[in-house]
Structures are given as structure tokens and as C-alpha cells.
C-alpha positions as CSV (number, residue, x, y, z in Angstrom):
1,X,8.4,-2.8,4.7
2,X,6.4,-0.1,6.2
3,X,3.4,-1.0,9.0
4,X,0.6,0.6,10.1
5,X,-2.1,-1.0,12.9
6,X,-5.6,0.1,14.3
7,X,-7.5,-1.7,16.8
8,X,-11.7,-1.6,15.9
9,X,-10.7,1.1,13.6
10,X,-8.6,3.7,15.5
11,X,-5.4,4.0,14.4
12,X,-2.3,3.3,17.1
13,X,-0.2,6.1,15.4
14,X,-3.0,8.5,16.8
15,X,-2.6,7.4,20.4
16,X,1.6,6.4,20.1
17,X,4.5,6.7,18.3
18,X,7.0,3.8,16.4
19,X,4.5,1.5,16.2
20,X,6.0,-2.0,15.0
21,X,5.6,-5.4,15.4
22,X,8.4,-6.9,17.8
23,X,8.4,-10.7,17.5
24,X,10.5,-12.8,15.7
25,X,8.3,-14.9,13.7
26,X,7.9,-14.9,10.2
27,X,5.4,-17.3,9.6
28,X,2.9,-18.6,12.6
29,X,3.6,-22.0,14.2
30,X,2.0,-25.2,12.6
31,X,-0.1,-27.9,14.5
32,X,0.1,-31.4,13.7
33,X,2.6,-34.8,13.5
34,X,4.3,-37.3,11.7
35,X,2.3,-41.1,12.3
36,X,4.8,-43.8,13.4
37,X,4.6,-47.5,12.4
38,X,5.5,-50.5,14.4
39,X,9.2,-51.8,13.3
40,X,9.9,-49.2,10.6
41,X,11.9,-46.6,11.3
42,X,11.4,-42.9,11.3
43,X,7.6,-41.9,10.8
44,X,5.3,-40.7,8.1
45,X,5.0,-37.6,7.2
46,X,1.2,-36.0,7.8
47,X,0.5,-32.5,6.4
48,X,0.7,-29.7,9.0
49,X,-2.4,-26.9,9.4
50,X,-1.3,-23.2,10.4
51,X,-2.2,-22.8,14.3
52,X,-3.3,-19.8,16.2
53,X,-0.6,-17.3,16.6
54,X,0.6,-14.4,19.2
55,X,2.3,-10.8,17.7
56,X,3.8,-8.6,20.0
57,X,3.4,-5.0,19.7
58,X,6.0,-2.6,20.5
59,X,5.0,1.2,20.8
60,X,5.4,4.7,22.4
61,X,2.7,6.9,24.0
62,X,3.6,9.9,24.0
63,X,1.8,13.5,25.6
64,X,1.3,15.2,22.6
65,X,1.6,19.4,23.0
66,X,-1.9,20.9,23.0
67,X,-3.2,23.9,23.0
68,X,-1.8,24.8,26.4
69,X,1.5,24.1,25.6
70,X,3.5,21.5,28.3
71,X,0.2,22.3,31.0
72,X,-1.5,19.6,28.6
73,X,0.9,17.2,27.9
74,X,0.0,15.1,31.4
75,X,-3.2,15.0,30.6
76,X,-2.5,13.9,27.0
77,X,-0.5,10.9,27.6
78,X,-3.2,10.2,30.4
79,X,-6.1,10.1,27.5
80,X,-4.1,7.8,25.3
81,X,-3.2,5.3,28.2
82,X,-6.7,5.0,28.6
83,X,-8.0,4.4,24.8
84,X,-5.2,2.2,24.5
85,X,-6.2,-0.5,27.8
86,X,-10.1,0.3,26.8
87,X,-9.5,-1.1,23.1
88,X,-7.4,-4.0,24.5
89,X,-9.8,-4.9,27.0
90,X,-13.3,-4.8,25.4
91,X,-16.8,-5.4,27.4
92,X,-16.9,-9.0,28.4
93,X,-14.0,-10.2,27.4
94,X,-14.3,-10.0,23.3
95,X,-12.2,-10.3,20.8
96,X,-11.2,-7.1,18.7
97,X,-10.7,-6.1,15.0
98,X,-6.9,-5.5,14.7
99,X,-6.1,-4.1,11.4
100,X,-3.0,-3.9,9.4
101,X,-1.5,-1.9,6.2
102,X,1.7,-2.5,4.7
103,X,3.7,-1.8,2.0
104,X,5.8,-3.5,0.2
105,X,7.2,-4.9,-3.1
106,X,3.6,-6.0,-4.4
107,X,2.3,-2.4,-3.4
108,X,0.2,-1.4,-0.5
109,X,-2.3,-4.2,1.2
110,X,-5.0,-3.8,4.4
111,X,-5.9,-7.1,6.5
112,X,-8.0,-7.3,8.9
113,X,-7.6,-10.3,12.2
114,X,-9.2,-10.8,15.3
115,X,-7.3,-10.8,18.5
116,X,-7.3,-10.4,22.1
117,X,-4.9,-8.5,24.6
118,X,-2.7,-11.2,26.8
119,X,0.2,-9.4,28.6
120,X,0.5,-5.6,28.1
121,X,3.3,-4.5,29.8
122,X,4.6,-0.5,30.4
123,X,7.3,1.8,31.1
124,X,7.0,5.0,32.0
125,X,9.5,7.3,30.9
126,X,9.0,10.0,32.7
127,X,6.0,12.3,32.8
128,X,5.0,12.7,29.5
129,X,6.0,8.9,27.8
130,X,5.4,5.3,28.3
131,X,7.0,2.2,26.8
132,X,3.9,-0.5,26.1
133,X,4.7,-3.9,24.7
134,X,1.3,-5.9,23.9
135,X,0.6,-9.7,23.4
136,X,-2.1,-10.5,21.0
137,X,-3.4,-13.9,20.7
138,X,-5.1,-14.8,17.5
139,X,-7.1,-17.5,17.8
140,X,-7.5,-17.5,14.1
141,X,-3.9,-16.9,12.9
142,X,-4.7,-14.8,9.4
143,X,-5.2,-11.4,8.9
144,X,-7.7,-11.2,5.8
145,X,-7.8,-9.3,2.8
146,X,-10.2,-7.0,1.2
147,X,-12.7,-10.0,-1.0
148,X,-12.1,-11.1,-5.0
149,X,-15.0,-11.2,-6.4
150,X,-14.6,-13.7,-9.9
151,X,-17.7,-14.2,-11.9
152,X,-18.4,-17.4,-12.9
153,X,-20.0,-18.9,-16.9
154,X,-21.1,-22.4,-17.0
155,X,-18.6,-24.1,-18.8
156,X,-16.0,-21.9,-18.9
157,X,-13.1,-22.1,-16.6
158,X,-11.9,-18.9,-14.9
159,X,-8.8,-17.8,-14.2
160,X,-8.3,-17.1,-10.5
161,X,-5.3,-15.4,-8.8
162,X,-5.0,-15.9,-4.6
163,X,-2.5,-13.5,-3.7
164,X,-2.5,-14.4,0.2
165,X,0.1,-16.0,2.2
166,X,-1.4,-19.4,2.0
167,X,-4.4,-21.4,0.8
168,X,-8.0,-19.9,1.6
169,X,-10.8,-21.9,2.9
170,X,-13.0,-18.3,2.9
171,X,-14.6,-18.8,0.0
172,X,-18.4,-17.8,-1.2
173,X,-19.9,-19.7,-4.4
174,X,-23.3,-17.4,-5.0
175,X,-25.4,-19.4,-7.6
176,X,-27.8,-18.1,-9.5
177,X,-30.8,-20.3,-11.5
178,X,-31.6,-21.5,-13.7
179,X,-29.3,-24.4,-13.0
180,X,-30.0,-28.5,-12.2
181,X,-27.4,-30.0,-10.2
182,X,-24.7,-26.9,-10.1
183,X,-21.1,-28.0,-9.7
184,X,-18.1,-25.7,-9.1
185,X,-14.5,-27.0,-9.3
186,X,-10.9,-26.2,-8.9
187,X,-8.9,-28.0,-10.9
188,X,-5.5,-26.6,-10.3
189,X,-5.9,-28.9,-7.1
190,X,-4.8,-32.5,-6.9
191,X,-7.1,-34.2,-6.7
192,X,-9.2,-31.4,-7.9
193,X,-11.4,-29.6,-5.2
194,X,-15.0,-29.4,-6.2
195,X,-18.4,-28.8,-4.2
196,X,-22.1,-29.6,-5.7
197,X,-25.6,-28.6,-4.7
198,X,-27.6,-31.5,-5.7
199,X,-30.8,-29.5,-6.5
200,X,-32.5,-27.5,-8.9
201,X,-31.9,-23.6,-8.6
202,X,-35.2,-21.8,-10.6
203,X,-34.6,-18.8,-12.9
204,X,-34.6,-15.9,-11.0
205,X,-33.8,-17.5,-7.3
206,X,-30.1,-18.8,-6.1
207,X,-28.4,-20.7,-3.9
208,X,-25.0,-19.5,-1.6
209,X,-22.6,-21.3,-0.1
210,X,-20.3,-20.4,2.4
211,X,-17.7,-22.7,2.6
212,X,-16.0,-21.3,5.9
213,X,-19.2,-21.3,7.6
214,X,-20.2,-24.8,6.4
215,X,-23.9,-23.0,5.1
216,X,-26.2,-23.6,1.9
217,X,-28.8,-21.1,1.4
218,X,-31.4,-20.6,-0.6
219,X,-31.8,-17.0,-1.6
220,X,-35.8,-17.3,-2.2
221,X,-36.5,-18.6,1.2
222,X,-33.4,-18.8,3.1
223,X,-34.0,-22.5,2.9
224,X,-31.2,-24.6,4.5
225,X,-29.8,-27.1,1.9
226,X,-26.9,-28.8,3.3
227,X,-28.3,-31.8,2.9
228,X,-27.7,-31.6,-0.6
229,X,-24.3,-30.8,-1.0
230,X,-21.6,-33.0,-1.7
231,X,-17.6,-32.4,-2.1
232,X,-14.6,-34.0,-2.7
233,X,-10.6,-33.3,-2.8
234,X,-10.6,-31.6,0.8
235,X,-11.7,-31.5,3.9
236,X,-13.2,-27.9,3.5
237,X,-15.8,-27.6,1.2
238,X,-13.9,-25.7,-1.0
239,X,-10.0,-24.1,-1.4
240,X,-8.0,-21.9,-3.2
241,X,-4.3,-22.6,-3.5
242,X,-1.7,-19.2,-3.4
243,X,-1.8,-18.2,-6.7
244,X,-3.0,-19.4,-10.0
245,X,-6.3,-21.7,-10.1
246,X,-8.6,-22.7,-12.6
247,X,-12.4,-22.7,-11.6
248,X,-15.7,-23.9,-13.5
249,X,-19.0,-24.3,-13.4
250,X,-20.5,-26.8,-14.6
251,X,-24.3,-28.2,-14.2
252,X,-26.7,-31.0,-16.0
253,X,-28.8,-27.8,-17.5
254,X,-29.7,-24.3,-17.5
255,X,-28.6,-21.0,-18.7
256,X,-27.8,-19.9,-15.0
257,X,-24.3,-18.6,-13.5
258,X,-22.2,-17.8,-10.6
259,X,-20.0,-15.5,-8.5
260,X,-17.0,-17.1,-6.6
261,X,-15.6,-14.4,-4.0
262,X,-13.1,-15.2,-1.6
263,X,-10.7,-13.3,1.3
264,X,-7.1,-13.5,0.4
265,X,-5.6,-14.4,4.2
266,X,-2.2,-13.7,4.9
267,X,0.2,-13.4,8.2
């Protein structure tokens, strides 16, 4: 599988060579335990939830040859140390966009995480070349895909493919009037996973809710409307298992629709 990384957009292969990820996990570490009961033995089994991850970076900067031949190559590898500790060590402390492309037997996917710099270590090798090995903590262990956007019909179940790693929780339900009491649910789930704005969305206004934020707007007025929306079947508002699901929107009347989009996430 071929890799590629950028950190807030620039590219690692402009400032190093070999760039590849050096740990050994393959999947991030889970959080979470089995509940024991008073005189029986073993324990219950309690679903686990994915928990923040660290990937270590291996890579090479190199002094690349410049116009002055081997007179430049100092300065070179000077200019990439730099970039490189300025893009791991943001103004107060941020986080940064870390980026990666691969390729593999599905064909070529881009992700995008958000990370911070823990220990960066270095060798030089001599003048011109420096071993670096990079720690990045991710708070928030998934990398995530470019959006599916899946229009929705009233009544009509869609087909809807999640080709991430692992259930998404990113998920965007834009409703658009006119619709009385709007209802969108996954059935694939069980219990089926279903969210519904208990309202009346005019013709010509709409209603969006972002389930990962845990926000209901209105589109007319920007009108906050969690108060009217209930759900069932998880503890987010809304999910998408990997793979196949079927979604549909349903409501008491209107002629209205909606768009589900959602961000694949993956490791």
C-alpha cells in the first residue's frame, strides 16, 4: 500500500524523503470494560468505543542540490528542518490538519485528521541529512474522507454505501419544506437508528442537523430547534454502519425532501 502525508497542506515528500508510517498498530486502541456481577463469574461484555490514537512518523530530510550545486545543500536541509518543527509546532499550541493518500486494492483514497506533534526526535547524518521520527497524538482517532452526499424522497428508502473503517457519527440530514414532523431513519440498524424534528419546515425554508455537532438549524432564521428533536437506537443522534444501509424519509405531510451527507472515517 502506497502512502503519502501533508501537514496543513504541504506535502512531507517536499521537505523529506521515505516518508512512512512506523508503528505497529493496525487498528487504534479501544476504551471501555466488561461490568462484573456479584457471585457470577466472569463479567459482561459492554461494547467498546475507538479511543484517541498516536502514529509515528518515520522520515528523511535531506539537502536537496540547488542551483549552486553542494554550496546549497547546507542551507537546504536547514530550510526543511525549519518548515518541518514550524508545521509541528503551530502558534499557541493548536492542533494541525494532517492529511493522508493511499492506495490500495479499493483504489486511491485522501483523509484528512487532526493531530498534534508529541516527541520528535532526530539524527543527523551528517551534513546534509537527518533521521526524524514524529509522535502524533490524535485526539480524535479518524482520519475522514472526502463527504457522500445521498439525496433523500419522502418515502423512499435509499441505498447508502459507508466505505470507511468503521461506523460514522458525521452525518448531516439537510431538510427542506414543505414537511410536518420530518423523520429520517436507518433501518439496517438494530434497533433501527432514527432522528425527528418535531416541527413544521415551510415550503421554501429547511431545517439542518448536524449530528456530530449535536445542532438543529433553521435555514430561514438560523433558529435553534433542538428542543424539538427526538431520537432513538443510539446514543448519537444518528449513525451509519460500514457498508450497506437503508435510509428514509418519512413525515405526517408535505411534498418536501432531503439530503443526507456524511464523512466516511477511517484509520
Amino acid at each position: 500500500m502506497v502512502e503519502t502525508w501533508a501537514i496543513d497542506g504541504v506535502p512531507l515528500l517536499s521537505l523529506a524523503s521515505e516518508v512512512h508510517r512506523i508503528d505497529d498498530k493496525l487498528v487504534p486502541p479501544v476504551r471501555g470494560k466488561d461490568r462484573q456481577y456479584a457471585f457470577r463469574p466472569g463479567a459482561g461484555f459492554r461494547p467498546r468505543v475507538t479511543d484517541s490514537q498516536t502514529l509515528t512518523l518515520g522520515l528523511w530530510l535531506l539537502g536537496q542540490d540547488g542551483p549552486g550545486g553542494r554550496a546549497d545543500w547546507e542551507g537546504n536541509y536547514a530550510a526543511a528542518e525549519r518548515t518541518l518543527r514550524r508545521l509541528l509546532r503551530p502558534d499557541a499550541g493548536q492542533e494541525f490538519d494532517i492529511t493522508r493518500t493511499w492506495t490500495d486494492d479499493l483504489g486511491t483514497h485522501t483523509a484528512t485528521g487532526r493531530g498534534f506533534a508529541g516527541d520528535v526526535t532526530r539524527a543527523r547524518v551528517g551534513r546534509y541529512a537527518g533521521k526524524v521520527t514524529v509522535d502524533i497524538g490524535m485526539a480524535d482517532p479518524f482520519f475522514y474522507g472526502s463527504p457522500v452526499v445521498v439525496p433523500l424522497t419522502k418515502g423512499v428508502p435509499a441505498a447508502v454505501n459507508n466505505p470507511g473503517d468503521e461506523a460514522t457519527t458525521a452525518v448531516w440530514l439537510d431538510l427542506v419544506g414543505s414537511l410536518a414532523n420530518p423523520q429520517v431513519s436507518n433501518t439496517t440498524e438494530s434497533p433501527a437508528v432514527w432522528v425527528k424534528v418535531g416541527t413544521a419546515i415551510a415550503n421554501g425554508d429547511g431545517v439542518l442537523v448536524d449530528a456530530e455537532s449535536d445542532a438543529v438549524t433553521r435555514t430561514s432564521d438560523g433558529a435553534n430547534l433542538i428542543g424539538a428533536l427526538t431520537h432513538s437506537g443510539a446514543r448519537s443522534w444518528f449513525r451509519l454502519g460500514r457498508g450497506a444501509s437503508s435510509v428514509t424519509l418519512t413525515a405526517d405531510s408535505g411534498t418536501g425532501s432531503g439530503t443526507l451527507s456524511f464523512w466516511p472515517v477511517y484509520y
